[in-house]
Structure formats: structure tokens, C-alpha cells
C-alpha positions as CSV (number, residue, x, y, z in Angstrom):
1,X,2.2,-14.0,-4.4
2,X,-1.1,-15.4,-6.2
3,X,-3.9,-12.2,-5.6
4,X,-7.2,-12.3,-6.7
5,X,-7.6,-9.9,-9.6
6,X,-8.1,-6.7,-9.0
7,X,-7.1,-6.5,-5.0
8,X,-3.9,-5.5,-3.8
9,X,-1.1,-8.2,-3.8
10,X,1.9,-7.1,-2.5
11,X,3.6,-3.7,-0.8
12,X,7.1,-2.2,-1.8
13,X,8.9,-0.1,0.3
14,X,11.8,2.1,-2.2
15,X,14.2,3.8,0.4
16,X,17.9,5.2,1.0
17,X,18.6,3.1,3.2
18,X,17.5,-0.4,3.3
19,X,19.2,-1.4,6.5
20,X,17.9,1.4,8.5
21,X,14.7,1.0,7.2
22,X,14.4,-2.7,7.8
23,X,15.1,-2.6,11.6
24,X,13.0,0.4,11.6
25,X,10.0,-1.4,10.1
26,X,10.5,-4.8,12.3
27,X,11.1,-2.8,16.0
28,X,7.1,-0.8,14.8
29,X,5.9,-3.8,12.8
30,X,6.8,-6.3,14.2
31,X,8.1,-7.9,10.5
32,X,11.0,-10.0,10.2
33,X,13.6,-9.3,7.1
34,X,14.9,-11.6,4.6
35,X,17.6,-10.5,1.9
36,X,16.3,-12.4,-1.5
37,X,18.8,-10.7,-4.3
38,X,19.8,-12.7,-6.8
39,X,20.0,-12.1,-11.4
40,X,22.3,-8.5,-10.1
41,X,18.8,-7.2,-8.0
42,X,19.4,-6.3,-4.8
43,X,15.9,-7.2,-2.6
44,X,14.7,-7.5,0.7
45,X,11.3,-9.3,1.8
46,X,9.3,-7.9,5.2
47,X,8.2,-11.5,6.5
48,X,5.4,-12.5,9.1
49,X,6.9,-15.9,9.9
50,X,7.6,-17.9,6.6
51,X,5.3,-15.7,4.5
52,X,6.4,-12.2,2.7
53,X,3.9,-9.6,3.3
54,X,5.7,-6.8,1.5
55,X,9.3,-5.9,0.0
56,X,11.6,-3.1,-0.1
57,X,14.4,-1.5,-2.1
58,X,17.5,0.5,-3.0
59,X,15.8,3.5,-4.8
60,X,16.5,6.8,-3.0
61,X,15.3,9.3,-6.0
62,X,11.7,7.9,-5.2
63,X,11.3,7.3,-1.3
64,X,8.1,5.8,-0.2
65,X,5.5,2.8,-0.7
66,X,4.1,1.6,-3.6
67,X,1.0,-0.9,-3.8
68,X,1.0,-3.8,-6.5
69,X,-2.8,-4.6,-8.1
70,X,-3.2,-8.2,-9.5
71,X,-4.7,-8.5,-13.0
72,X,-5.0,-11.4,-15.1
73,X,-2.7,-9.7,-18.3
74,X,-0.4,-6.9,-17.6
75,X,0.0,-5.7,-20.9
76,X,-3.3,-5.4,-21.7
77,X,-4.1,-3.3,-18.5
78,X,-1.5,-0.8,-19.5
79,X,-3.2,0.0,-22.5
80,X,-6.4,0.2,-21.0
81,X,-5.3,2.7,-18.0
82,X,-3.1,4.7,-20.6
83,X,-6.3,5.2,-22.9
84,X,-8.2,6.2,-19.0
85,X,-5.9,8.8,-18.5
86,X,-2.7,6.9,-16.6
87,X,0.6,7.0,-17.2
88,X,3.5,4.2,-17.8
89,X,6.6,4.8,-16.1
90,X,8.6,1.4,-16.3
91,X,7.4,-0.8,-18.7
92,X,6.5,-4.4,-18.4
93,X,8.5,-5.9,-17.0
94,X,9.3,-10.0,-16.1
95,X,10.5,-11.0,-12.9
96,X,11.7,-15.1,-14.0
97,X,9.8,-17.4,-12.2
98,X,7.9,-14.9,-9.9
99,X,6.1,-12.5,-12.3
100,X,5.5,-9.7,-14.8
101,X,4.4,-6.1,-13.9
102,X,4.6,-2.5,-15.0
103,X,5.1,1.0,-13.3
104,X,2.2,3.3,-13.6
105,X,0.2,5.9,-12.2
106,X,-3.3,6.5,-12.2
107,X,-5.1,9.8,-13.6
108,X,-4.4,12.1,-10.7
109,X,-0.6,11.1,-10.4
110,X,-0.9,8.5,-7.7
111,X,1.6,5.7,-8.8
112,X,0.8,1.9,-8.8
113,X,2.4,-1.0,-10.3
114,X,0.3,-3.5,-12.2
115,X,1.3,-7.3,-12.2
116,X,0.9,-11.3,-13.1
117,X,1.8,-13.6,-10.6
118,X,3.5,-16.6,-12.1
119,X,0.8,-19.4,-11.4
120,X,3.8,-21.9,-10.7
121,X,4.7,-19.4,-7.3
122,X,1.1,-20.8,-5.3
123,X,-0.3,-19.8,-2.9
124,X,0.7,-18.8,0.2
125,X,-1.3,-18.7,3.0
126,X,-0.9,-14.8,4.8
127,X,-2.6,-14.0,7.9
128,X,-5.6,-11.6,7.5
129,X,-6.0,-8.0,9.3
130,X,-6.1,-7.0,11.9
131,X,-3.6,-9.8,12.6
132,X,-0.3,-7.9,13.7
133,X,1.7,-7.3,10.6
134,X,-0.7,-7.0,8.0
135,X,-1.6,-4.7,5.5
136,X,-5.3,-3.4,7.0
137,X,-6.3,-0.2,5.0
138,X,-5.6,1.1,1.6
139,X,-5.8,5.0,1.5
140,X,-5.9,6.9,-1.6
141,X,-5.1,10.7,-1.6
142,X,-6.1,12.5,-5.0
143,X,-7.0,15.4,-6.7
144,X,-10.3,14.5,-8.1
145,X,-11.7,11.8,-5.9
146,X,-14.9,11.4,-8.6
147,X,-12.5,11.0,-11.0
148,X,-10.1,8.6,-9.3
149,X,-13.2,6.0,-8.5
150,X,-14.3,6.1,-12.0
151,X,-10.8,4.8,-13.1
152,X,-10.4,2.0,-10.0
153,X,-14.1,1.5,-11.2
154,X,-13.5,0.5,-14.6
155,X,-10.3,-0.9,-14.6
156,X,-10.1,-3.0,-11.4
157,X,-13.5,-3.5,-10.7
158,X,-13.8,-1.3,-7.5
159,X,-17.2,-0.6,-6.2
160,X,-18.3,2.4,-3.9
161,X,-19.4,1.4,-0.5
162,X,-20.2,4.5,1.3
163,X,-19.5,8.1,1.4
164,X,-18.1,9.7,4.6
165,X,-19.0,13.7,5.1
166,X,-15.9,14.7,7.0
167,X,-17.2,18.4,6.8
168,X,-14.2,21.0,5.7
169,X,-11.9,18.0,4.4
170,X,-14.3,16.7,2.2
171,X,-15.8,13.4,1.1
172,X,-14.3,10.0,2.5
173,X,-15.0,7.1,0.0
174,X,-14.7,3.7,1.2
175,X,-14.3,1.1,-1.4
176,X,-14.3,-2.5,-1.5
177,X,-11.9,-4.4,-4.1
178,X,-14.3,-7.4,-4.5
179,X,-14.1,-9.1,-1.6
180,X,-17.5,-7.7,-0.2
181,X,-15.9,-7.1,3.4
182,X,-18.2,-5.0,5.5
183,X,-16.4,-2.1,6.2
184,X,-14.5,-2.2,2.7
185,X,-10.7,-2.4,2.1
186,X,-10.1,1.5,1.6
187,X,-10.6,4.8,1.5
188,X,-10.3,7.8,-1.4
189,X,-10.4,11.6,-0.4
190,X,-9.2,14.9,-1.9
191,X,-5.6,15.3,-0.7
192,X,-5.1,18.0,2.3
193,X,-2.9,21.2,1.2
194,X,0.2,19.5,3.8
195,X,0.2,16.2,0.7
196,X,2.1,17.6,-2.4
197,X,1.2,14.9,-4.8
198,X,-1.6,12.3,-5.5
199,X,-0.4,9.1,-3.4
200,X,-1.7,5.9,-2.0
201,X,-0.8,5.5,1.8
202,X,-1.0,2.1,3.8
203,X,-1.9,0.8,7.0
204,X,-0.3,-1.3,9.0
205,X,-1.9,-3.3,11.6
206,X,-0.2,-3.4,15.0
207,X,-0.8,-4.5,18.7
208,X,-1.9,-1.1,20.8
209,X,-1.6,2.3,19.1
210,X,0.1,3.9,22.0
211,X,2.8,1.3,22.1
212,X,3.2,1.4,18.7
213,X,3.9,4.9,18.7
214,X,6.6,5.0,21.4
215,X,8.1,2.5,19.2
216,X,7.8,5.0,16.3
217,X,9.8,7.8,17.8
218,X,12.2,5.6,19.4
219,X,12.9,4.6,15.8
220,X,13.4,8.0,14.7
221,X,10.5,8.4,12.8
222,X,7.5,10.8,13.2
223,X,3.8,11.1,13.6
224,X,2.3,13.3,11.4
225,X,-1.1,13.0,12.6
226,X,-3.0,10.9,15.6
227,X,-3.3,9.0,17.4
228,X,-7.4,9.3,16.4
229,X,-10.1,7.0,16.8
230,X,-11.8,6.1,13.7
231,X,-15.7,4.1,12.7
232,X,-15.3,0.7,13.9
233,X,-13.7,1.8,16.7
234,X,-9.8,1.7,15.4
235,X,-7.1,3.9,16.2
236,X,-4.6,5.3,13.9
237,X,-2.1,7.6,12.8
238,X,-0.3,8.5,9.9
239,X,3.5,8.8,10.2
240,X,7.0,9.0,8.6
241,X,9.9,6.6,8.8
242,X,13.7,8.2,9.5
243,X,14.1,8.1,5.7
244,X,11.2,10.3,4.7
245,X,8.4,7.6,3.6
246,X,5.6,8.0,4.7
247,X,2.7,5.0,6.5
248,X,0.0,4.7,9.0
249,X,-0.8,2.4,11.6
250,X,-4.0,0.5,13.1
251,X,-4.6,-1.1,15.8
252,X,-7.9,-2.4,17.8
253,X,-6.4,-0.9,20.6
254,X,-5.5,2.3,21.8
């Protein structure tokens, strides 16, 4: 689970129902699961081959994904987004062996989870998007999207690519998280009216759109919006699983 700081490491999916979701996940996905509880925790790992991509758990009062940001000292990044604005919601927390995060939420309300790898776990080696499976876009919905870049700004070290006009919907900032890929990591915008709350959303990279989506609905989940065809030539949509969380999907293909 070793993550450059300041990038997203790691995806958690907190659902009702964790068998549900996992075949759900694997049959659009294409992920494999793996139950890893142990120390009274139940946990379950969303695998492409040998290597854990993202993780999922029991948690029914708060159904939906959660991103986890590397930084080099956990504590000291929850005073530092506390004093910013954020909020703590689960304190630090250590994971023996694996590592040490906390439960927070930027500014706007939109909830992350700050963390340490333990240096001892290494380094796998994880495929990189568009490869099927993988994490290809981090999407930020906010209430203040100025605002929100300041914070990933000065506490992760975010910087602004560009800035999308998307006419009546606003601004679309993409940002890069250090890496200095050319068409960035993510995006930030001001939240529609149809998204109650601040949130970050995530895309995951499959084979052909279309396919994907019969795949989707088959499941019992939903498209919300799409399939559309994005810069760069993607195509995506944004959907929700039979348990109410909500994703996206990308693909090359439509």
C-alpha cells in the first residue's frame, strides 16, 4: 500500500451488504474478492490478480466510497486541515503492521481519510489506467470549488492544470496530484442541485462503456448519467450500485 505523498493510495467501498456488493463490483469491474478479517475486523479486498486495488466494508449508516491520501505523518496533517477548515471524524487510528490513518473531511464536507503506510508493507506493483480495473479519475463535487483547491493546494500539494468552461454547470478544474500526467488525475466542480452533499466520486476503468453498462443494470444497479464522451476521447457515466453507492466508469471505448 506504499503511495507517494500526497496522491491517492487506496479506495474503500462502506456498504450493507458486502456480499452483494462484491459480486456486483467483480461481474462490472472485473475485480476479484478476497476476505482479509482478522484482530475482530471484518474486511474484504477488490483484487486485480495478486494486487488489492481497493477495499470494502460492513458500514451501512455511511454507504458509499471513500478515497485514502498518503502523507508522510498523519497526525500532523490532521492538525493542519483542522486549522484549514476540515473536520476529524475518526481519529488516528493504527492498523498493526499495515498502517495509521484518520477520518476527515475537507472544508466543504467532502470526507477523506488521511494515512501512513507502514514502510515494512512494500511496494506492490498495481497496473496503471486505463488498465481494466483501475482507479482512472478522481472527481470532486463541492460547494466552493475556489475554496476546495486552495485546501488540496496547501495541504497535499495539488496544482491546477486547467479550467474547463462547461457553460450553465460551471467551472471544471482538472488537477494533477504530482505526478505531472498530461491530462491530470482529477477533476473539482460545484456540485449539481441532484448531489446533496460535498463528495468525491471515482472512476473506474473498464473494457467498452456499452458493455459495461449492460453489465450495470444486469447487476441491479443504475446509471445516473451517460454514457457521454468526454476530452481525450473517453466515455463515461456516473452510476449507482444495488446498495445506494454511488461510481462512474471509463473506458477508451464506447
Amino acid at each position: 500500500m506504499f503511495t507517494p505523498k500526497g496522491k491517492f493510495g487506496w479506495f474503500e467501498l462502506m456498504t450493507s451488504d458486502t456480499k452483494a456488493a462484491g459480486k456486483f463490483y467483480s461481474d462490472v469491474v472485473g475485480w476479484t474478492t478476497k476476505d482479509v478479517s482478522g484482530g475482530g475486523m471484518q474486511y474484504t479486498t477488490f483484487n486485480l490478480g495478486d494486487v488489492g486495488i481497493a477495499g470494502m466494508l460492513h458500514l451501512p449508516q455511511h454507504t458509499g466510497w471513500i478515497g485514502y491520501i498518503a502523507v508522510d505523518d498523519v497526525d500532523a496533517h490532521i492538525e493542519k486541515i483542522v486549522e484549514a477548515g476540515g473536520k476529524l471524524w475518526k481519529p488516528a487510528t493504527d492498523v498493526p503492521g499495515m498502517l495509521r490513518f484518520a477520518v476527515m473531511s475537507d472544508p466543504q464536507g467532502a470526507a477523506i481519510v488521511v494515512f501512513t503506510p507502514n514502510p515494512a508493507m512494500g511496494n506492490p506493483v498495481r497496473p496503471a489506467p486505463p488498465a481494466n480495473g483501475t482507479i482512472g479519475w478522481h472527481e470532486l463535487y463541492t460547494t466552493d470549488i475556489d475554496g476546495a483547491f486552495d485546501f488540496y493546494n496547501k495541504l497535499f500539494g495539488w496544482t491546477k492544470v486547467n479550467d474547463m468552461d462547461m457553460g450553465p454547470m460551471g467551472v471544471y478544474r482538472i488537477f494533477d496530484e504530482g505526478d505531472h500526467k498530461q491530462m491530470g488525475d482529477g477533476g473539482m466542480m460545484n456540485k449539481p442541485p441532484q448531489i446533496p452533499l460535498a463528495c468525491w466520486n471515482f472512476y473506474f476503468c473498464v473494457d467498452a462503456i456499452g458493455a459495461a453498462i449492460k453489465r450495470v443494470e444486469a447487476g441491479g444497479g443504475k446509471v445516473l448519467n451517460g454514457p457521454q464522451q468526454v476530452p481525450g476521447g473517453g466515455w463515461i457515466i456516473q452510476g449507482q450500485d444495488p446498495q445506494g453507492a454511488m461510481f462512474s466508469l471509463l473506458s477508451n471505448n464506447e
